[in-house]
C-alpha positions as CSV (number, residue, x, y, z in Angstrom):
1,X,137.7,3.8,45.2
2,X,140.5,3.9,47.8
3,X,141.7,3.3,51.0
4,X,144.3,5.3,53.0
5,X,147.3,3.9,55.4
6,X,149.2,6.2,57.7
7,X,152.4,4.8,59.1
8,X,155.7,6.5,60.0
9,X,156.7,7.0,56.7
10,X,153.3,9.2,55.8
11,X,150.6,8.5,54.1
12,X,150.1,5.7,51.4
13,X,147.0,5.8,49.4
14,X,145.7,2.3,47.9
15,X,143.2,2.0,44.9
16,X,140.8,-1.1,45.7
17,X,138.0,-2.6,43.2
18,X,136.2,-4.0,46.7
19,X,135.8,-2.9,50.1
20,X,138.3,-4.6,52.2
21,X,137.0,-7.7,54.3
22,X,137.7,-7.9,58.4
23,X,141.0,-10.1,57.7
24,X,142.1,-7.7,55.3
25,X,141.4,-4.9,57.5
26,X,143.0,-6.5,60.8
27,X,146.1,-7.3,58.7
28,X,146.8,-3.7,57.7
29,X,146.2,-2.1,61.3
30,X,149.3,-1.9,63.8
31,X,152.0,-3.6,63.1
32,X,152.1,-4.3,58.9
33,X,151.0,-7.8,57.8
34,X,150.8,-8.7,61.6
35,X,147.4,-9.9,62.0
36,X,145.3,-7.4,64.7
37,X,141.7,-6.6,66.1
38,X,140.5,-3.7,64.6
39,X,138.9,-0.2,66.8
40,X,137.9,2.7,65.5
41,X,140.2,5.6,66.8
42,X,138.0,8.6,65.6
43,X,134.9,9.5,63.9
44,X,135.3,13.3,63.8
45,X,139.1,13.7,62.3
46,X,138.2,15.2,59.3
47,X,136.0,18.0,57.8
48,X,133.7,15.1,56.4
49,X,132.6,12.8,59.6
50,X,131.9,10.0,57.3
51,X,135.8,9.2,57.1
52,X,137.1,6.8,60.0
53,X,140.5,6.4,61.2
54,X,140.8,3.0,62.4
55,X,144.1,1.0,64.6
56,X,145.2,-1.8,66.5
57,X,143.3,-2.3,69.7
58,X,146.5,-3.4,71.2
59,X,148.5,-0.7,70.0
60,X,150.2,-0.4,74.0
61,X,150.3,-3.9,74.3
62,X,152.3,-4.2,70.8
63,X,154.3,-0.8,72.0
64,X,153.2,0.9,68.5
65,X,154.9,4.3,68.1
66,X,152.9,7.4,67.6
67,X,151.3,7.8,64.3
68,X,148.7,10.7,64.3
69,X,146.8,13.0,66.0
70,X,143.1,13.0,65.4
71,X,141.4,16.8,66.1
72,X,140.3,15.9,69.4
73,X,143.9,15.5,70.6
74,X,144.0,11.8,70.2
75,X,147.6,9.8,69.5
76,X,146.5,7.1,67.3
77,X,149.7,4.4,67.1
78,X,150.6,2.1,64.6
79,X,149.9,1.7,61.1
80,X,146.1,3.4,60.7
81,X,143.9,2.5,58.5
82,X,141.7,5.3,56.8
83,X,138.1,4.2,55.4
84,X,134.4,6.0,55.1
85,X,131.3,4.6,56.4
86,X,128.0,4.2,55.2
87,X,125.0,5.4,57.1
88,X,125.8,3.2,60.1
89,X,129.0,4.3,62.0
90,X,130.4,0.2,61.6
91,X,129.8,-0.1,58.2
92,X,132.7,1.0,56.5
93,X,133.2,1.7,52.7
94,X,135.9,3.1,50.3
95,X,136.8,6.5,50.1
96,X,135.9,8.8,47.2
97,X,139.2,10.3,45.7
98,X,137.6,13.7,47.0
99,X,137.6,12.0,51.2
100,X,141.0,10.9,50.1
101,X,142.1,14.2,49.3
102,X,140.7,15.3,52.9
103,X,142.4,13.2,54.6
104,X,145.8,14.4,52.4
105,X,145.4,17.8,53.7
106,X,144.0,17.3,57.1
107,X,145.9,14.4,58.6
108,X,148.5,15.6,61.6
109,X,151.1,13.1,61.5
110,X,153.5,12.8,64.2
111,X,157.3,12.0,63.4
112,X,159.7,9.9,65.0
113,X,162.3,12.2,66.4
């Protein structure tokens, strides 16, 4: 199973035995290894609505640049965190190497000029 992180530098896809815990998860968002609170940017970024792309809450407080743009027309900033979720929307899981390749192809980055 695997998790996704999409930064400036593109996406970095990470193979995990275990879903990741809140600490874990709020250590990866915004700014890398910078300890944040966790929000769910979008639900319905990717063909497959199970998939959740998730940042810093504080992303303008922090002044994170410009990571992504979700379907709707959504910047997401920071380092993003890329998960699925169970049958309730909060309950996040691992992706399947089939979401991750979803994510691969459908993912609009935004680059730093």
């Amino acid at each position: 199973m695997f998790y996704v992180l999409i930064n400036s530098n593109g996406i970095d896809v990470r193979e995990s035995k275990e879903m990741l815990t809140l600490k874990e998860m709020q250590n990866l968002v915004g700014i890398e290894g910078e300890s944040a609170y966790i929000e769910v940017a979008s639900y319905r970024s990717f063909s497959d609505k199970s998939i959740a792309l998730i940042c810093d809450e504080e992303f303008l407080i922090k002044k994170c640049q410009p990571t992504c743009m979700t379907i709707e027309g959504h910047v997401v900033h920071g380092q993003v965190l890329v998960l699925g979720t169970n049958k309730a929307e909060d309950d996040f899981d691992l992706l399947t190497k089939k979401q991750v390749e979803i994510v691969k192809s459908q993912v609009r980055l935004l680059r730093r000029k």
